[in-house]
DSSP file (Angstrom, degrees, kcal/mol; ACC not computed):
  #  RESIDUE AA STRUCTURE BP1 BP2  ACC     N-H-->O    O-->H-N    N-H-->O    O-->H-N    TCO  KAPPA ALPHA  PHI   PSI    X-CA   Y-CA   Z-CA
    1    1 A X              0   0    0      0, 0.0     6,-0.1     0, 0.0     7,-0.1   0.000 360.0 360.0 360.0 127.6   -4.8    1.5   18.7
    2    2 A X        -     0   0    0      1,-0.1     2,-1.0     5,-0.1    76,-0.0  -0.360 360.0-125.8 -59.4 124.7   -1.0    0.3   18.6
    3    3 A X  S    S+     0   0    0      1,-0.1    -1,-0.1    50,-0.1     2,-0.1  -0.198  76.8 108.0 -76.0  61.4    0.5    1.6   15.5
    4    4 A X  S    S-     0   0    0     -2,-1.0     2,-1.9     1,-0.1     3,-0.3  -0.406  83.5-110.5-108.6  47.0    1.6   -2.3   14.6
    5    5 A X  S  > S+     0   0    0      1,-0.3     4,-0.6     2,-0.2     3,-0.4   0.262 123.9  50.6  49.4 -87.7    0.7   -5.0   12.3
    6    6 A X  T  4>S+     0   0    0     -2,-1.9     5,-3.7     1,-0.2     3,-0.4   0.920 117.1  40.2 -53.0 -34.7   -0.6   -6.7   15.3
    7    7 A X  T  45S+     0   0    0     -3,-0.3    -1,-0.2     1,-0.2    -2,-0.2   0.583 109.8  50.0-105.0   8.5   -2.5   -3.7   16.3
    8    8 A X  T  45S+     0   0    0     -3,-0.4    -1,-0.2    -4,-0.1    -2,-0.1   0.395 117.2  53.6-107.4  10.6   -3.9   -2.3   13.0
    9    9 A X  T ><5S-     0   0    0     -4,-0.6     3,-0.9    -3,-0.4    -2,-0.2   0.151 113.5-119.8-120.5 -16.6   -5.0   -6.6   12.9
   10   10 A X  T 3 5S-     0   0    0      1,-0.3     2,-0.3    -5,-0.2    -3,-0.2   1.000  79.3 -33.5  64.3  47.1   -6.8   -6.5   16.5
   11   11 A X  T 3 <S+     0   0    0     -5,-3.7     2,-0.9    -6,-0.2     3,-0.3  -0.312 126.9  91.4 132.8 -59.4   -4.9   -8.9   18.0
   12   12 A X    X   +     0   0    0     -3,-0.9     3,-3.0    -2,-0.3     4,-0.4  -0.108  38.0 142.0 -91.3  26.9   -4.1  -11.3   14.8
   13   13 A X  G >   +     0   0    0     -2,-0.9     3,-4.1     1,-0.3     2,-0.9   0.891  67.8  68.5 -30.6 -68.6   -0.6   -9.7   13.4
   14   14 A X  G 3  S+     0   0    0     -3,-0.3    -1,-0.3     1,-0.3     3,-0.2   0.310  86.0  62.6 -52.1  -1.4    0.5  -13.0   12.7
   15   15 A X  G X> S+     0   0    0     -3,-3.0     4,-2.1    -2,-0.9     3,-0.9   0.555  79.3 107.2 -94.1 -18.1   -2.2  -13.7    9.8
   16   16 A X  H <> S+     0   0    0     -3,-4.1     4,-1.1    -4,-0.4    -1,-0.2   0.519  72.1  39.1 -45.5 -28.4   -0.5  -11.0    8.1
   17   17 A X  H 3> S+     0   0    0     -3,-0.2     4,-1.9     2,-0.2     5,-0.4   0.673 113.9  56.5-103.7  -7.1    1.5  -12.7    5.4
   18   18 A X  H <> S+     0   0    0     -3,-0.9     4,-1.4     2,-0.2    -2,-0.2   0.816 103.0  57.1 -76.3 -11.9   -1.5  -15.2    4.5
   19   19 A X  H  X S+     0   0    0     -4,-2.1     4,-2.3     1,-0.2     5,-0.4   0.918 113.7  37.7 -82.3 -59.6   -3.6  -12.3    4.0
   20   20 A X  H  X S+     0   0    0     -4,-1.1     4,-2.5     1,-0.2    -2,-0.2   0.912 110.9  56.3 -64.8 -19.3   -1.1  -10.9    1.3
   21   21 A X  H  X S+     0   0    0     -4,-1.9     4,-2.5     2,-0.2    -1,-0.2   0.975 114.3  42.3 -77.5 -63.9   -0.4  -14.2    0.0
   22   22 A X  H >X S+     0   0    0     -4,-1.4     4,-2.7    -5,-0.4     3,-0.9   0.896 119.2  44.5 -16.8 -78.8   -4.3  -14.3   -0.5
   23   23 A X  H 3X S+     0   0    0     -4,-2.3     4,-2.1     1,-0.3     5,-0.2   0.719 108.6  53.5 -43.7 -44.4   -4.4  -10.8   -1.8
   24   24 A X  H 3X S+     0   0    0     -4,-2.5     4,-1.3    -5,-0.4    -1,-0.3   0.917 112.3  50.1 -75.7 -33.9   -1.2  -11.1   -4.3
   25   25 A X  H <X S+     0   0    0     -4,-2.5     4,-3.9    -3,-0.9     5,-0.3   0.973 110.9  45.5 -80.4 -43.8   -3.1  -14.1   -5.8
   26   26 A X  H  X S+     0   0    0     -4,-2.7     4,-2.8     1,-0.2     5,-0.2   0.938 122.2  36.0 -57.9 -32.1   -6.6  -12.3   -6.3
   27   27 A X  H  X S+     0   0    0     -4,-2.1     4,-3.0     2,-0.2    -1,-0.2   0.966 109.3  65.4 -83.9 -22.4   -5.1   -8.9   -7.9
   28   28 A X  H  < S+     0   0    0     -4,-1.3    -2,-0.2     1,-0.2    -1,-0.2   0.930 117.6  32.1 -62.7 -56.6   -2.2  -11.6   -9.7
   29   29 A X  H >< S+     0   0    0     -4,-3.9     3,-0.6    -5,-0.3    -1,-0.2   0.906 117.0  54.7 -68.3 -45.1   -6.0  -12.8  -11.6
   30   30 A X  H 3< S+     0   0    0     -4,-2.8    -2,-0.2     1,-0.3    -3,-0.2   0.767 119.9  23.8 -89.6 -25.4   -7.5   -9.8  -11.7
   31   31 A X  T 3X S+     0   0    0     -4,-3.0     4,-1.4    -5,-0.2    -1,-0.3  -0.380  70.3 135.5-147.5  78.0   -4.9   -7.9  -13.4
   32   32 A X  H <> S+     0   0    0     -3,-0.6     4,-2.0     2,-0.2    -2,-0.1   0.813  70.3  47.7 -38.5 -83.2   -3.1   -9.8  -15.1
   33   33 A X  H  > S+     0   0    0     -4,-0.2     4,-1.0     2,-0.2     5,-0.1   0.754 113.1  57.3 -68.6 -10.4   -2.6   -8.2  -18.4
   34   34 A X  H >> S+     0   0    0      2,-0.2     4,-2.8     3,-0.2     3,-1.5   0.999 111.3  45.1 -30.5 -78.7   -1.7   -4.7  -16.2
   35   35 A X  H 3X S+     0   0    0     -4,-1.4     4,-2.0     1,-0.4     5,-0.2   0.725 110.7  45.9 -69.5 -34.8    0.7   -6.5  -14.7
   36   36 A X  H 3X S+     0   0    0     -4,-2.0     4,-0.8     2,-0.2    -1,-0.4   0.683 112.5  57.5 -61.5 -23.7    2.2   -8.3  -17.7
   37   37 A X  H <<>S+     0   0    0     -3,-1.5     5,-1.2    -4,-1.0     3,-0.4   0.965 108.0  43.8 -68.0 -89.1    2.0   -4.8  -19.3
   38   38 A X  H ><5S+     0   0    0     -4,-2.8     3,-2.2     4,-0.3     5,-0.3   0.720 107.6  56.8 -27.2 -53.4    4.3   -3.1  -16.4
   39   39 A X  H 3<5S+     0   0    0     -4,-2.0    -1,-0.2     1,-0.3    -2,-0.2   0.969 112.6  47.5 -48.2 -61.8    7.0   -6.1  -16.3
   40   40 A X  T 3<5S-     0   0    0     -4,-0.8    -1,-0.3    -3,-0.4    -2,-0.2   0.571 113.8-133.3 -48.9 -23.6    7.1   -5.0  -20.0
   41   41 A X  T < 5S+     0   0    0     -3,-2.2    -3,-0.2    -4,-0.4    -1,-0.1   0.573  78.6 109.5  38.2  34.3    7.3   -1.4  -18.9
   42   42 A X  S   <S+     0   0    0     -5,-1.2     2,-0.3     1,-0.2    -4,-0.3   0.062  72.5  54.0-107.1  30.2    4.9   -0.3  -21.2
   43   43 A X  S    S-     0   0    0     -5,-0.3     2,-0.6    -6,-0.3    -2,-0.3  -0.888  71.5-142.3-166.9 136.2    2.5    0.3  -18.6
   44   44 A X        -     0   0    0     -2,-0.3     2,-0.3    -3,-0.1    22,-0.1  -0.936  23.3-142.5-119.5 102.0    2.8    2.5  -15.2
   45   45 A X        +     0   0    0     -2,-0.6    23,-1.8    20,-0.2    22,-1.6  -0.443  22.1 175.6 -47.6 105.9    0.8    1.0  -11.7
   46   46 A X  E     +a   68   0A   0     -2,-0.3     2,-0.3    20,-0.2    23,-0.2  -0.602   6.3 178.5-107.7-176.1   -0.6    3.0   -9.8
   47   47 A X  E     -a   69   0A   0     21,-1.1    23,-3.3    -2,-0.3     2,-0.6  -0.708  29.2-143.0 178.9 141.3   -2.9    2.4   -6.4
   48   48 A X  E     -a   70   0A   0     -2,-0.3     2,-0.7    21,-0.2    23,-0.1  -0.879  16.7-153.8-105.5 112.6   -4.6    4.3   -4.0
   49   49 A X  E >   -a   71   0A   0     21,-1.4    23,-3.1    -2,-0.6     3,-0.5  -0.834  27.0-167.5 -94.9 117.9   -4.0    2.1   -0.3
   50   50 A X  T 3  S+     0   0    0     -2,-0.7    23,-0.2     1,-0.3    57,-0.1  -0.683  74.9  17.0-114.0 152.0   -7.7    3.7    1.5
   51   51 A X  T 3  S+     0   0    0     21,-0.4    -1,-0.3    -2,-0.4    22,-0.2   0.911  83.8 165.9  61.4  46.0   -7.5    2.9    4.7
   52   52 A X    X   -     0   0    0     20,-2.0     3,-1.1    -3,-0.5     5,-0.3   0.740  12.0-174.0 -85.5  -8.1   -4.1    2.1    5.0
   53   53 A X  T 3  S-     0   0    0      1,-0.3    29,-0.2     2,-0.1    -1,-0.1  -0.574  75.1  -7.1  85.7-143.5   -3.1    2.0    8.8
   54   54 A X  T 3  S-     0   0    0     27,-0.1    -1,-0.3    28,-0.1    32,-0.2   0.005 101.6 -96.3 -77.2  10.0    0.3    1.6    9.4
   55   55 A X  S X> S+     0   0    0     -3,-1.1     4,-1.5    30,-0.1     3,-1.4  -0.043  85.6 127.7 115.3 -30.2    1.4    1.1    5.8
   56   56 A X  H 3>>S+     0   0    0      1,-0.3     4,-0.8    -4,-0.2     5,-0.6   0.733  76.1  44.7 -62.8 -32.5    1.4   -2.9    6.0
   57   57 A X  I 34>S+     0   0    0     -5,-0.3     5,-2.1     3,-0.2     6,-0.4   0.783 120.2  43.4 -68.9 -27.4   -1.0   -3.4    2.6
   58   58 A X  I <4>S+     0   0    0     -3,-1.4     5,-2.8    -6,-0.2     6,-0.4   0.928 117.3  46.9 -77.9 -67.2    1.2   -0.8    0.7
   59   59 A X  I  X5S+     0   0    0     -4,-1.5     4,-0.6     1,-0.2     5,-0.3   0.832 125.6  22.9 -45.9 -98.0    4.6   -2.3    2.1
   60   60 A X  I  <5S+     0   0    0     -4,-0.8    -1,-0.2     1,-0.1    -3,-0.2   0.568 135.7  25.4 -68.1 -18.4    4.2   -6.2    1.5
   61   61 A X  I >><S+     0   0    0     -5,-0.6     3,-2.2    -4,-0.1     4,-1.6   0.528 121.8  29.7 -97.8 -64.8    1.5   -6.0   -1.4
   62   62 A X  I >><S+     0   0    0     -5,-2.1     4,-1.7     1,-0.2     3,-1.5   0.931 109.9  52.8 -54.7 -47.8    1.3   -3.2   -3.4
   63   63 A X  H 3<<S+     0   0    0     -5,-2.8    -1,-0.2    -4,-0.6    31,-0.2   0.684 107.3  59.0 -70.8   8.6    4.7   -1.4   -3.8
   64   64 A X  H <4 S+     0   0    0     -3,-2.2    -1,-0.2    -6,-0.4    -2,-0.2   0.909 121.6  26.5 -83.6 -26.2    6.0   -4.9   -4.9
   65   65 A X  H << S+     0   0    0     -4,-1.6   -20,-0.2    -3,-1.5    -2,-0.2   0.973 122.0  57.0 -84.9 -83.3    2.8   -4.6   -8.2
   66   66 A X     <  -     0   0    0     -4,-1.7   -20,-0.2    -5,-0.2     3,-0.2  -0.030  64.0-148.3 -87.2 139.1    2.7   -0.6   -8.4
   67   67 A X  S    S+     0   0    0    -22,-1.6    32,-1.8     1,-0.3     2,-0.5   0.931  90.4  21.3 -71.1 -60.8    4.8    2.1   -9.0
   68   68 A X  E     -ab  46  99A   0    -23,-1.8   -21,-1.1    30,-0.2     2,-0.4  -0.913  63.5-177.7-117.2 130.5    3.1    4.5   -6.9
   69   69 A X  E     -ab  47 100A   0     30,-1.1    32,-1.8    -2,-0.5   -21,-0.2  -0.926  12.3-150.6-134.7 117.0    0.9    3.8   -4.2
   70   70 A X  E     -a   48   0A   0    -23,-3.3   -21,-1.4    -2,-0.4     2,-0.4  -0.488   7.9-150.4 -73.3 163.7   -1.1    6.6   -1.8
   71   71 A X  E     -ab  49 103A   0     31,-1.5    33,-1.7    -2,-0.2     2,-0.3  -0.989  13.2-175.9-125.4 134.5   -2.0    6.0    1.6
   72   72 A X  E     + b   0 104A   0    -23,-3.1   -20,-2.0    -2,-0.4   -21,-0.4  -0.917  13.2 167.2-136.9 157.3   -5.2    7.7    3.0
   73   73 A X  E     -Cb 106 105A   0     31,-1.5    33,-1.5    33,-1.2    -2,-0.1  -0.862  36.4-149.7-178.7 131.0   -5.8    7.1    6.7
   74   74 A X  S    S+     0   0    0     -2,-0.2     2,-0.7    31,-0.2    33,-0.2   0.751  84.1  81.8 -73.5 -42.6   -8.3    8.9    9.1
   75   75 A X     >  -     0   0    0      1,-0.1     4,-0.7    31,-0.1    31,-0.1  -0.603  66.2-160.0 -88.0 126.0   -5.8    8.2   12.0
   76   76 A X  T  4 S+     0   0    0     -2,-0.7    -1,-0.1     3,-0.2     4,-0.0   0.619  92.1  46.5 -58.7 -28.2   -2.9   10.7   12.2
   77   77 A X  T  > S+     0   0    0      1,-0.1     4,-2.3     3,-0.1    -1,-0.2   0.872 112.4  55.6 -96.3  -1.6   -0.4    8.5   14.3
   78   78 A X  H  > S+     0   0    0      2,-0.2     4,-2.9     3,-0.2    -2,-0.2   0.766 113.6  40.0 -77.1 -33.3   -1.2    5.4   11.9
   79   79 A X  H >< S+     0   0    0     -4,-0.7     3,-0.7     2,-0.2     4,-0.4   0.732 107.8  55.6-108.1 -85.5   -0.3    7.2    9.2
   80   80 A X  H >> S+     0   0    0      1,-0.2     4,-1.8     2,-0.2     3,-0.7   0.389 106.8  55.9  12.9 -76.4    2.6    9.0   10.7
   81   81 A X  H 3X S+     0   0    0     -4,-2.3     4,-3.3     1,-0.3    -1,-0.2   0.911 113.9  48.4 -40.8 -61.4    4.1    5.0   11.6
   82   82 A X  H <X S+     0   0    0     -4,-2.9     4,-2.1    -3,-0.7     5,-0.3   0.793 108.8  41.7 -72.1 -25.0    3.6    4.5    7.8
   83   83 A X  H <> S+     0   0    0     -3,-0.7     4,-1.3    -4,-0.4     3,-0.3   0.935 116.6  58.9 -52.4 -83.9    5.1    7.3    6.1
   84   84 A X  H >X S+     0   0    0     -4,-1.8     4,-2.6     1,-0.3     3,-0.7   0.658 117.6  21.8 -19.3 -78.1    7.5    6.8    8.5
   85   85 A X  H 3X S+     0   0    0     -4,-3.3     4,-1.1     1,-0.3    -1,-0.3   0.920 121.7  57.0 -42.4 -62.7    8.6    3.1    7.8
   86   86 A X  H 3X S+     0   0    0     -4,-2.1     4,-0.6     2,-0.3    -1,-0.3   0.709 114.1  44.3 -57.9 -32.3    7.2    3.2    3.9
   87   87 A X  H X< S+     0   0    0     -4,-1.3     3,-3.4    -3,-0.7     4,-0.4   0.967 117.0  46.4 -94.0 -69.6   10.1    6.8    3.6
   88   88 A X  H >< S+     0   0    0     -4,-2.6     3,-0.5     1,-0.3    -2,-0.3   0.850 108.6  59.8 -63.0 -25.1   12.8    4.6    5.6
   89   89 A X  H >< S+     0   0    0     -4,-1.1     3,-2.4    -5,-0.4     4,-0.4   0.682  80.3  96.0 -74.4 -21.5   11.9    1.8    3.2
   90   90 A X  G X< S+     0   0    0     -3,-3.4     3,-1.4    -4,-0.6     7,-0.3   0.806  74.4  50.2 -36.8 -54.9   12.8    3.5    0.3
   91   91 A X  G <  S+     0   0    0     -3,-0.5    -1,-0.3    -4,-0.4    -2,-0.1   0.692 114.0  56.2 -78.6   0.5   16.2    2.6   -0.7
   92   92 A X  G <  S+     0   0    0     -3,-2.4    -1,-0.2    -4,-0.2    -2,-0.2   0.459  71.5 139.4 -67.3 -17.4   14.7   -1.3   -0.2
   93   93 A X    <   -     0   0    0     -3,-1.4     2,-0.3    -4,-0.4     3,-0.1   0.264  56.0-124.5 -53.9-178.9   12.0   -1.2   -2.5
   94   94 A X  S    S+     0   0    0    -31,-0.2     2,-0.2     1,-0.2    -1,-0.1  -0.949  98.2  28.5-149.9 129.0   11.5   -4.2   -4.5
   95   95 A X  S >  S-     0   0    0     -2,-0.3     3,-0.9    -3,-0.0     2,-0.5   0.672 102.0-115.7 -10.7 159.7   11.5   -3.0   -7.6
   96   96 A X  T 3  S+     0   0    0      1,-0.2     3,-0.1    -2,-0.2    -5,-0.1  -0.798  95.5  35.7-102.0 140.1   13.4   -0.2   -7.6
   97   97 A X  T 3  S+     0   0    0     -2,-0.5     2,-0.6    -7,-0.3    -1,-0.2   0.453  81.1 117.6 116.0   7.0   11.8    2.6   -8.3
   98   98 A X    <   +     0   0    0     -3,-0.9    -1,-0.3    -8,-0.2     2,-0.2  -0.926  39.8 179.5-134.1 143.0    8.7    2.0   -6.7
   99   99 A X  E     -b   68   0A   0    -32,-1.8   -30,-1.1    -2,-0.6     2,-0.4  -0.761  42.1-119.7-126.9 175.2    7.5    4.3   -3.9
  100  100 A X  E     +b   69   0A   0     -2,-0.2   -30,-0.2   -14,-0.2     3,-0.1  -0.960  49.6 176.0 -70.2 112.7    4.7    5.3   -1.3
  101  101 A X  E     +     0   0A   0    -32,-1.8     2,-0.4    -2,-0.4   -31,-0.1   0.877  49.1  20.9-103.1 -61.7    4.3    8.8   -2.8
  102  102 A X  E     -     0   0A   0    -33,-0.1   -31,-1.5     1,-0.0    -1,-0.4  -0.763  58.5-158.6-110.9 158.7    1.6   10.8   -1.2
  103  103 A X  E     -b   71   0A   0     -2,-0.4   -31,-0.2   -33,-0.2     2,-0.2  -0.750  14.6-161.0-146.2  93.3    0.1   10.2    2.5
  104  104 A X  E     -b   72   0A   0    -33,-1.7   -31,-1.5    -2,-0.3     2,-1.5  -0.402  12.1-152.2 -86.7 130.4   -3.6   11.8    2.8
  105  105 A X  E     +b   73   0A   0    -33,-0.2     2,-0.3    -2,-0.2   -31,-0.2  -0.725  65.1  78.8-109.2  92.8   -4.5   12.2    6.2
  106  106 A X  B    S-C   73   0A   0    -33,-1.5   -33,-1.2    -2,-1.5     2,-0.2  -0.766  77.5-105.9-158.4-173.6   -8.8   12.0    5.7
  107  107 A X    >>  -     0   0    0     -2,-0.3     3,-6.7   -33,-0.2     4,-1.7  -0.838  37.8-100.2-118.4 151.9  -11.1    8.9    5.2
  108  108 A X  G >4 S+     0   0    0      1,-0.4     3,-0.5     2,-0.2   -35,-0.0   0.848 123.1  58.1 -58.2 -50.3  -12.6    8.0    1.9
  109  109 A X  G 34 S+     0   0    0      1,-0.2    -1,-0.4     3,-0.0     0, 0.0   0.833 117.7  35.5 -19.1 -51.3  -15.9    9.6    2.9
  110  110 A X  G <4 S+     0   0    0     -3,-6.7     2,-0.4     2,-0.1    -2,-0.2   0.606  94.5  88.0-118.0   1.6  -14.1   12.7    3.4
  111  111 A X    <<  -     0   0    0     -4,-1.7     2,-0.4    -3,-0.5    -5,-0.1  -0.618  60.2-144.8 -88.4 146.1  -11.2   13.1    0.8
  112  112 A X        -     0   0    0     -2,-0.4     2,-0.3     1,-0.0    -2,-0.1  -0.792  15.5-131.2-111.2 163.2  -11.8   14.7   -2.4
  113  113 A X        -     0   0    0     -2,-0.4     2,-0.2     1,-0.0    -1,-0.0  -0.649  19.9-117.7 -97.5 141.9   -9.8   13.4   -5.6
  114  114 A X        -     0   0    0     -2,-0.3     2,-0.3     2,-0.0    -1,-0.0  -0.737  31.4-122.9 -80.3 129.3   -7.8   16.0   -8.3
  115  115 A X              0   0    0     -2,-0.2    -1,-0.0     1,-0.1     0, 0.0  -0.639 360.0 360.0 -84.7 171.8   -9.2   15.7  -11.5
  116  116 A X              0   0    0     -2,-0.3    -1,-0.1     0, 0.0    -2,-0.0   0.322 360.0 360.0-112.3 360.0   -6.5   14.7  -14.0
């Protein structure tokens, strides 16, 4: 599988920002007061991106919501591509301050969680 947009999409890259536009509306509803909480900075975002491919849900949804966003990914070069970009992305975020932090190379099935 091309480590791409297009290829982590089968083909359909090009659906890519109507799927976040989708996506930012539903979590935009769904956490709401979160998110009004965080603007406020009285509240810290976090997100686990499962299945994250090449980065492309963490990149254009999440790190724009979250402070810190995981990636876990079965596929080693998928997740390679995305540390990669998501690391070069750094001094871009939007906000600043908000990063890809850690990038767990399992599948959900097979990663185990740290209690906190």
């Amino acid at each position: 599988q091309e480590a791409s947009y297009n290829g982590v999409l089968g083909g359909f890259g090009y659906v890519s920002d109507l799927d976040v536009a989708d996506s930012r509306q539903l979590l935009d509803k769904a956490l709401k007061a979160h998110i009004a909480e965080a603007a406020k900075g009285t509240r810290k975002l976090v997100a686990l991106d499962c299945g994250a491919g090449v980065g492309r849900v963490t990149k254009e949804l999440l790190l724009p919501l979250f402070t810190e966003v995981d990636l876990l990914e079965p596929s080693k070069h998928l997740l390679d591509a995305a540390e990669k970009s998501l690391k070069n992305n750094r001094k871009l975020s939007s906000p600043p301050g908000h990063a890809a932090v850690n990038f767990y190379l399992a599948g959900l099935q097979e990663h185990t969680f740290a209690p906190q």
